[in-house]
Structures are given as structure tokens and as C-alpha cells.
C-alpha positions in Angstrom: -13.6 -5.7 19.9 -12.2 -2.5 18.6 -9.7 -2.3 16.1 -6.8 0.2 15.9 -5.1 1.5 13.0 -2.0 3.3 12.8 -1.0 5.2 9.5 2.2 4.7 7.4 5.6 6.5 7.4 6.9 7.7 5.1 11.2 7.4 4.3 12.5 8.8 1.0 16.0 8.4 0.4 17.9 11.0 -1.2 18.5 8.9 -4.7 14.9 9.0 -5.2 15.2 12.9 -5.2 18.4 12.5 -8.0 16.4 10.3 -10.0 13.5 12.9 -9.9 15.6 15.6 -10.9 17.2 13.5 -13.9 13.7 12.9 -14.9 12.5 16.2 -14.8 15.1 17.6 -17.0 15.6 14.9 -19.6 11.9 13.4 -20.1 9.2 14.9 -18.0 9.8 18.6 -19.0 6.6 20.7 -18.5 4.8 17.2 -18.7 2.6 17.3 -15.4 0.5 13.8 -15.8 1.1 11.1 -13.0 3.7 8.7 -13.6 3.9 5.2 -11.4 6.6 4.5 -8.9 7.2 1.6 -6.4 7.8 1.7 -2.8 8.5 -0.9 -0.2 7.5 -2.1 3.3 9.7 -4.1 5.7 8.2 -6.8 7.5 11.1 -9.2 8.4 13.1 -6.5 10.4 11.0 -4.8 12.9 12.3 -2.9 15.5 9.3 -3.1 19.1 7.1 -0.5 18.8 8.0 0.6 15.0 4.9 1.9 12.8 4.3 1.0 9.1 7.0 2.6 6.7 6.9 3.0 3.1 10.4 3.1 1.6 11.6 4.9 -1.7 14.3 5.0 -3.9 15.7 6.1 -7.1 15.0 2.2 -7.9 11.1 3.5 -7.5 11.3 4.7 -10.7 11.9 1.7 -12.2 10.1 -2.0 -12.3 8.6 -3.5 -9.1 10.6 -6.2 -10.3 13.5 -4.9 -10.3 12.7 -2.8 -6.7 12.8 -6.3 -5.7 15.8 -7.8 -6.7 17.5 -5.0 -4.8 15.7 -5.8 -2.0 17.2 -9.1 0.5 14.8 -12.2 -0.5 11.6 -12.5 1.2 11.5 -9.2 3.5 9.7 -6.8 2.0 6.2 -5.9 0.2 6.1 -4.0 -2.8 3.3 -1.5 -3.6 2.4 0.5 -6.8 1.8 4.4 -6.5 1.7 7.2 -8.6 3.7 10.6 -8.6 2.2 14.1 -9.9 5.6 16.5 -10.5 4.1 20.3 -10.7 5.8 22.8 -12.3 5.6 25.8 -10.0 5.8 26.0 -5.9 2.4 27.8 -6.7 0.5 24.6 -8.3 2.2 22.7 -5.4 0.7 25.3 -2.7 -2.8 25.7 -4.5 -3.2 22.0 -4.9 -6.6 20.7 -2.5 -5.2 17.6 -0.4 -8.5 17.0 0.0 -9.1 17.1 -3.5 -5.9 15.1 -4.6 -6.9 12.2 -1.8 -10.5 12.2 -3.2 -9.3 11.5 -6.5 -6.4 8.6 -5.1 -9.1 7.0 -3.0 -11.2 6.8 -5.9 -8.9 4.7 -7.7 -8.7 2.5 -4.7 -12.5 2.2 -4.7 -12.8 1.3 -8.4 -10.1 -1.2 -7.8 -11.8 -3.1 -5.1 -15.6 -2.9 -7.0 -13.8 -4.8 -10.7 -12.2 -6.9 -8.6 -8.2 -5.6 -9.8 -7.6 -6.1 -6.3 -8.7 -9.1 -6.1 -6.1 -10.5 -8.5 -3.3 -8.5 -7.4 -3.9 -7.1 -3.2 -0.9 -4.9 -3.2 -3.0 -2.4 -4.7 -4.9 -2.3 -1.4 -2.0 0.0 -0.6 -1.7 1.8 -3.4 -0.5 5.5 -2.8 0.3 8.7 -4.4 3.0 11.7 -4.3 2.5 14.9 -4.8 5.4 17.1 -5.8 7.4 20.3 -6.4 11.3 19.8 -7.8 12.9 23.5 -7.7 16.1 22.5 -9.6 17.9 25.9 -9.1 17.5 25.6 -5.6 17.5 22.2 -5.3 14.7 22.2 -2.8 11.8 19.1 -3.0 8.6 19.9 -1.6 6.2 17.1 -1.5 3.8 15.1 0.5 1.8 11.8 0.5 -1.4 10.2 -0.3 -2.2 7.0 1.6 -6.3 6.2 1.3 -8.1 4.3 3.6 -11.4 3.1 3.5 -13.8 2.2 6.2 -16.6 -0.6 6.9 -18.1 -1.8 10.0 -17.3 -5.0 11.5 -17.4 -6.9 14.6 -13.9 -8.7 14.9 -12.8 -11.4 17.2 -8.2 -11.7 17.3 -7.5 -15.1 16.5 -3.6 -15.1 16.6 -1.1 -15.4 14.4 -0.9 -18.0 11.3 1.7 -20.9 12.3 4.5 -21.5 9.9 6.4 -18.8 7.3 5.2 -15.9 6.2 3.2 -16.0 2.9 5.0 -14.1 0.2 1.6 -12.0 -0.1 0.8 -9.8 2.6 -3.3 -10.8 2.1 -4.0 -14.2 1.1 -6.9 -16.6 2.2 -5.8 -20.3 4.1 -7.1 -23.4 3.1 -5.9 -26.3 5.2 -3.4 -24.3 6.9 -1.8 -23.1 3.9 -2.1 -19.6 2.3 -3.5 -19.2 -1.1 -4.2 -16.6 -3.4 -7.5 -14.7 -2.9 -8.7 -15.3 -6.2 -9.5 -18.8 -5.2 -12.5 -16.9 -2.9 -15.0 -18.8 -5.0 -13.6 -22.4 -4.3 -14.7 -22.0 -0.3 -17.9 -23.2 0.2 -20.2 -20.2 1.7 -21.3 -22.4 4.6 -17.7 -22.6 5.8 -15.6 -20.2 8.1 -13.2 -18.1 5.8 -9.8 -17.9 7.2 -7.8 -14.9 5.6 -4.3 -14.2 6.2 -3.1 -10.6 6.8 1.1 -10.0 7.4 1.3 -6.9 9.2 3.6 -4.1 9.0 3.2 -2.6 12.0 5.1 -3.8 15.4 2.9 -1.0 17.5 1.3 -3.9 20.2 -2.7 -3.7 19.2 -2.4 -1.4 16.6 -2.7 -2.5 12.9 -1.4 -1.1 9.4 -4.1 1.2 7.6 -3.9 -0.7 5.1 -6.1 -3.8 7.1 -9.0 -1.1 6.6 -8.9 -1.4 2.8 -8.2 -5.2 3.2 -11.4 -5.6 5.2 -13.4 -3.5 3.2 -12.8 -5.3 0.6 -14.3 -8.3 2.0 -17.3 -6.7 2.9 -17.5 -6.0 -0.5 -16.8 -9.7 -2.3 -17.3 -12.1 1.4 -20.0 -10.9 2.7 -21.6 -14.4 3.1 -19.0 -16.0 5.1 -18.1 -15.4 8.5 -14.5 -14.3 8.2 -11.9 -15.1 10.6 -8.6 -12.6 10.3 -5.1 -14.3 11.4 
């Protein structure tokens, strides 16, 4: 069967632009180099039909950990990015965004071939900013990297998993239970792999991008079971 995608959203709130501007002034200066920042997806509170949507704050700027204690218990995913603040609406306008996804989907790749993925799967949806902060105007210009990768499969819906929703959005079930994926190497090969994916999409048969880079990476490190996706 064929799969669809549907890409993320994005929703910055206004604090996250205060923050940026306090940073700017007081510790960033001139200094251009990418700095990491946290965002969030929903997954509890779905509207019907609502795509993916990343979420950020001025809390971005901070810890994931404490992103998530902001956050109501058990209702959101929290991802790792990176922002790159410019110095002039020239760099910002000059700037390739084919060159600037190029170099985030990079990262992506490497993280999936030493396995940093493996041990932590939010950065399957790793992202980036790229930004302009005119403080005299008080204008933000800005725009997002979200890479996906792509591998060929042929993919059989098996339905959702019974029971709560894992606190990780990928995980692999053993005995109907989801557990981490670095316990890949405890399944025997000559078993069917059941992985667990939570989506963030409610678009009926139409997945979060971010299945792409999950998938991929099983091509990558499962390619000798047969995989079943709930």
C-alpha cells in the first residue's frame, strides 16, 4: 500500500520572539553559530483533521526538561533543534534553503548511521531555524528546517497498539508492551518485529513526516526482520 506523509506546522508564540531578542542583546551579540532549542508536539489533544505542529516558546530556550514540566503530564513530545540568528536581513535573504536543509539533513543522517538515534528517537525529528531579529524594528524573519528522508518499503496497516500510549513516540513491543529500541538486538531475527509509532497527525491516512525518518531508520539497523508498524 502507499503511504502518505503530511509535513509539520509550525506555531511560534510571541515569548519565544522576547526571549530571542533578550538573547541577542545580552549574550549572542554578533555571535552567528547555531544554538539548540526545544519544541513540542501535541498528541493527546487533537482536533479531526489537524496536521502535525511543532510548538515554541521562550521556554525553548531553556532545558527539554524543563519545556516539559511546563507542559500537562503525558501530552506532548519533545524534540531537539537548532537555531542560526544572522546578523543582517541580507545574510538572512542570501542564505540557500537548499543549502541550509542539506546541511540539517545531514546531521539527521549521521545520527541514524552511529546509532544516536537509536538511543534517543526524538532526534528523528530534529529540526532547525533559520533567523533574522531586526531589534529597531522589531520585525522577526525566519523559517524552518524539517528533513525527511526516504527508503522504499512495501507496508501492510496493522492498527493501532491497545492500551496507553507509550511515553516515546517510537518504541518496539515485546509481548504487547512497548520498549525502548535499544533492545533491537534482544529480538530474535527469525521473529516478526512489532514497532510502535504515536502519531501526530489526525489527517485520516496521512502520517507525520517524521514516520519517513523512523522507517528509514529501520532499513538501516532491521533490515533482517519483517517489520510490522502499529
Amino acid at each position: 500500500m502507499e503511504v502518505k506523509y503530511i509535513n509539520t506546522q509550525s506555531f511560534v508564540d510571541s515569548s519565544f520572539f522576547v526571549k530571542l531578542s533578550q538573547l541577542k542583546l545580552d549574550v549572542l551579540k554578533l555571535d552567528q553559530s547555531s544554538r539548540l532549542v526545544y519544541g513540542y508536539y501535541n498528541y493527546k489533544r487533537l482536533a479531526p483533521g489537524q496536521a502535525p505542529a511543532i510548538n515554541l516558546n521562550d521556554i525553548s530556550f531553556a532545558s527539554d526538561q524543563e519545556l516539559e514540566s511546563q507542559l500537562p503530564a503525558r501530552s506532548a513530545f519533545i524534540v531537539s533543534g537548532e537555531i542560526t540568528n544572522v546578523n543582517t536581513l541580507e545574510e538572512f535573504k542570501s542564505q540557500s534553503k537548499l543549502e541550509f536543509l542539506t546541511r540539517v539533513g545531514g546531521k539527521l543522517i549521521d545520527s541514524i548511521k552511529n546509532k544516536a538515534a537509536l538511543q534517543d528517537p526524538r532526534l528523528l525529528a530534529q529540526f532547525a531555524v533559520f533567523s533574522f531579529a531586526d531589534l529597531k524594528k522589531y520585525k522577526f524573519y525566519y523559517w524552518f528546517a524539517f528533513p525527511a528522508l526516504h527508503s522504499e518499503w512495501q507496508i501492510t496497516s496493522e492498527g493501532p497498539l491497545n492500551g496507553d500510549v507509550p511515553d516515546l513516540q517510537f518504541s518496539l513491543v515485546s509481548d504487547g508492551k512497548p520498549v525502548p529500541l535499544t533492545q533491537l538486538h534482544t529480538i530474535p531475527t527469525d521473529s516478526l518485529l512489532h514497532v510502535a509509532f504515536v502519531d501526530t497527525s489526525a489527517v485520516p491516512d496521512a502520517y507525520s513526516y517524521v514516520l519517513r525518518n523512523f522507517l528509514t531508520m529501520l532499513a538501516i539497523w532491521a533490515r533482517n526482520w519483517q517489520i510490522s508498524v502499529l
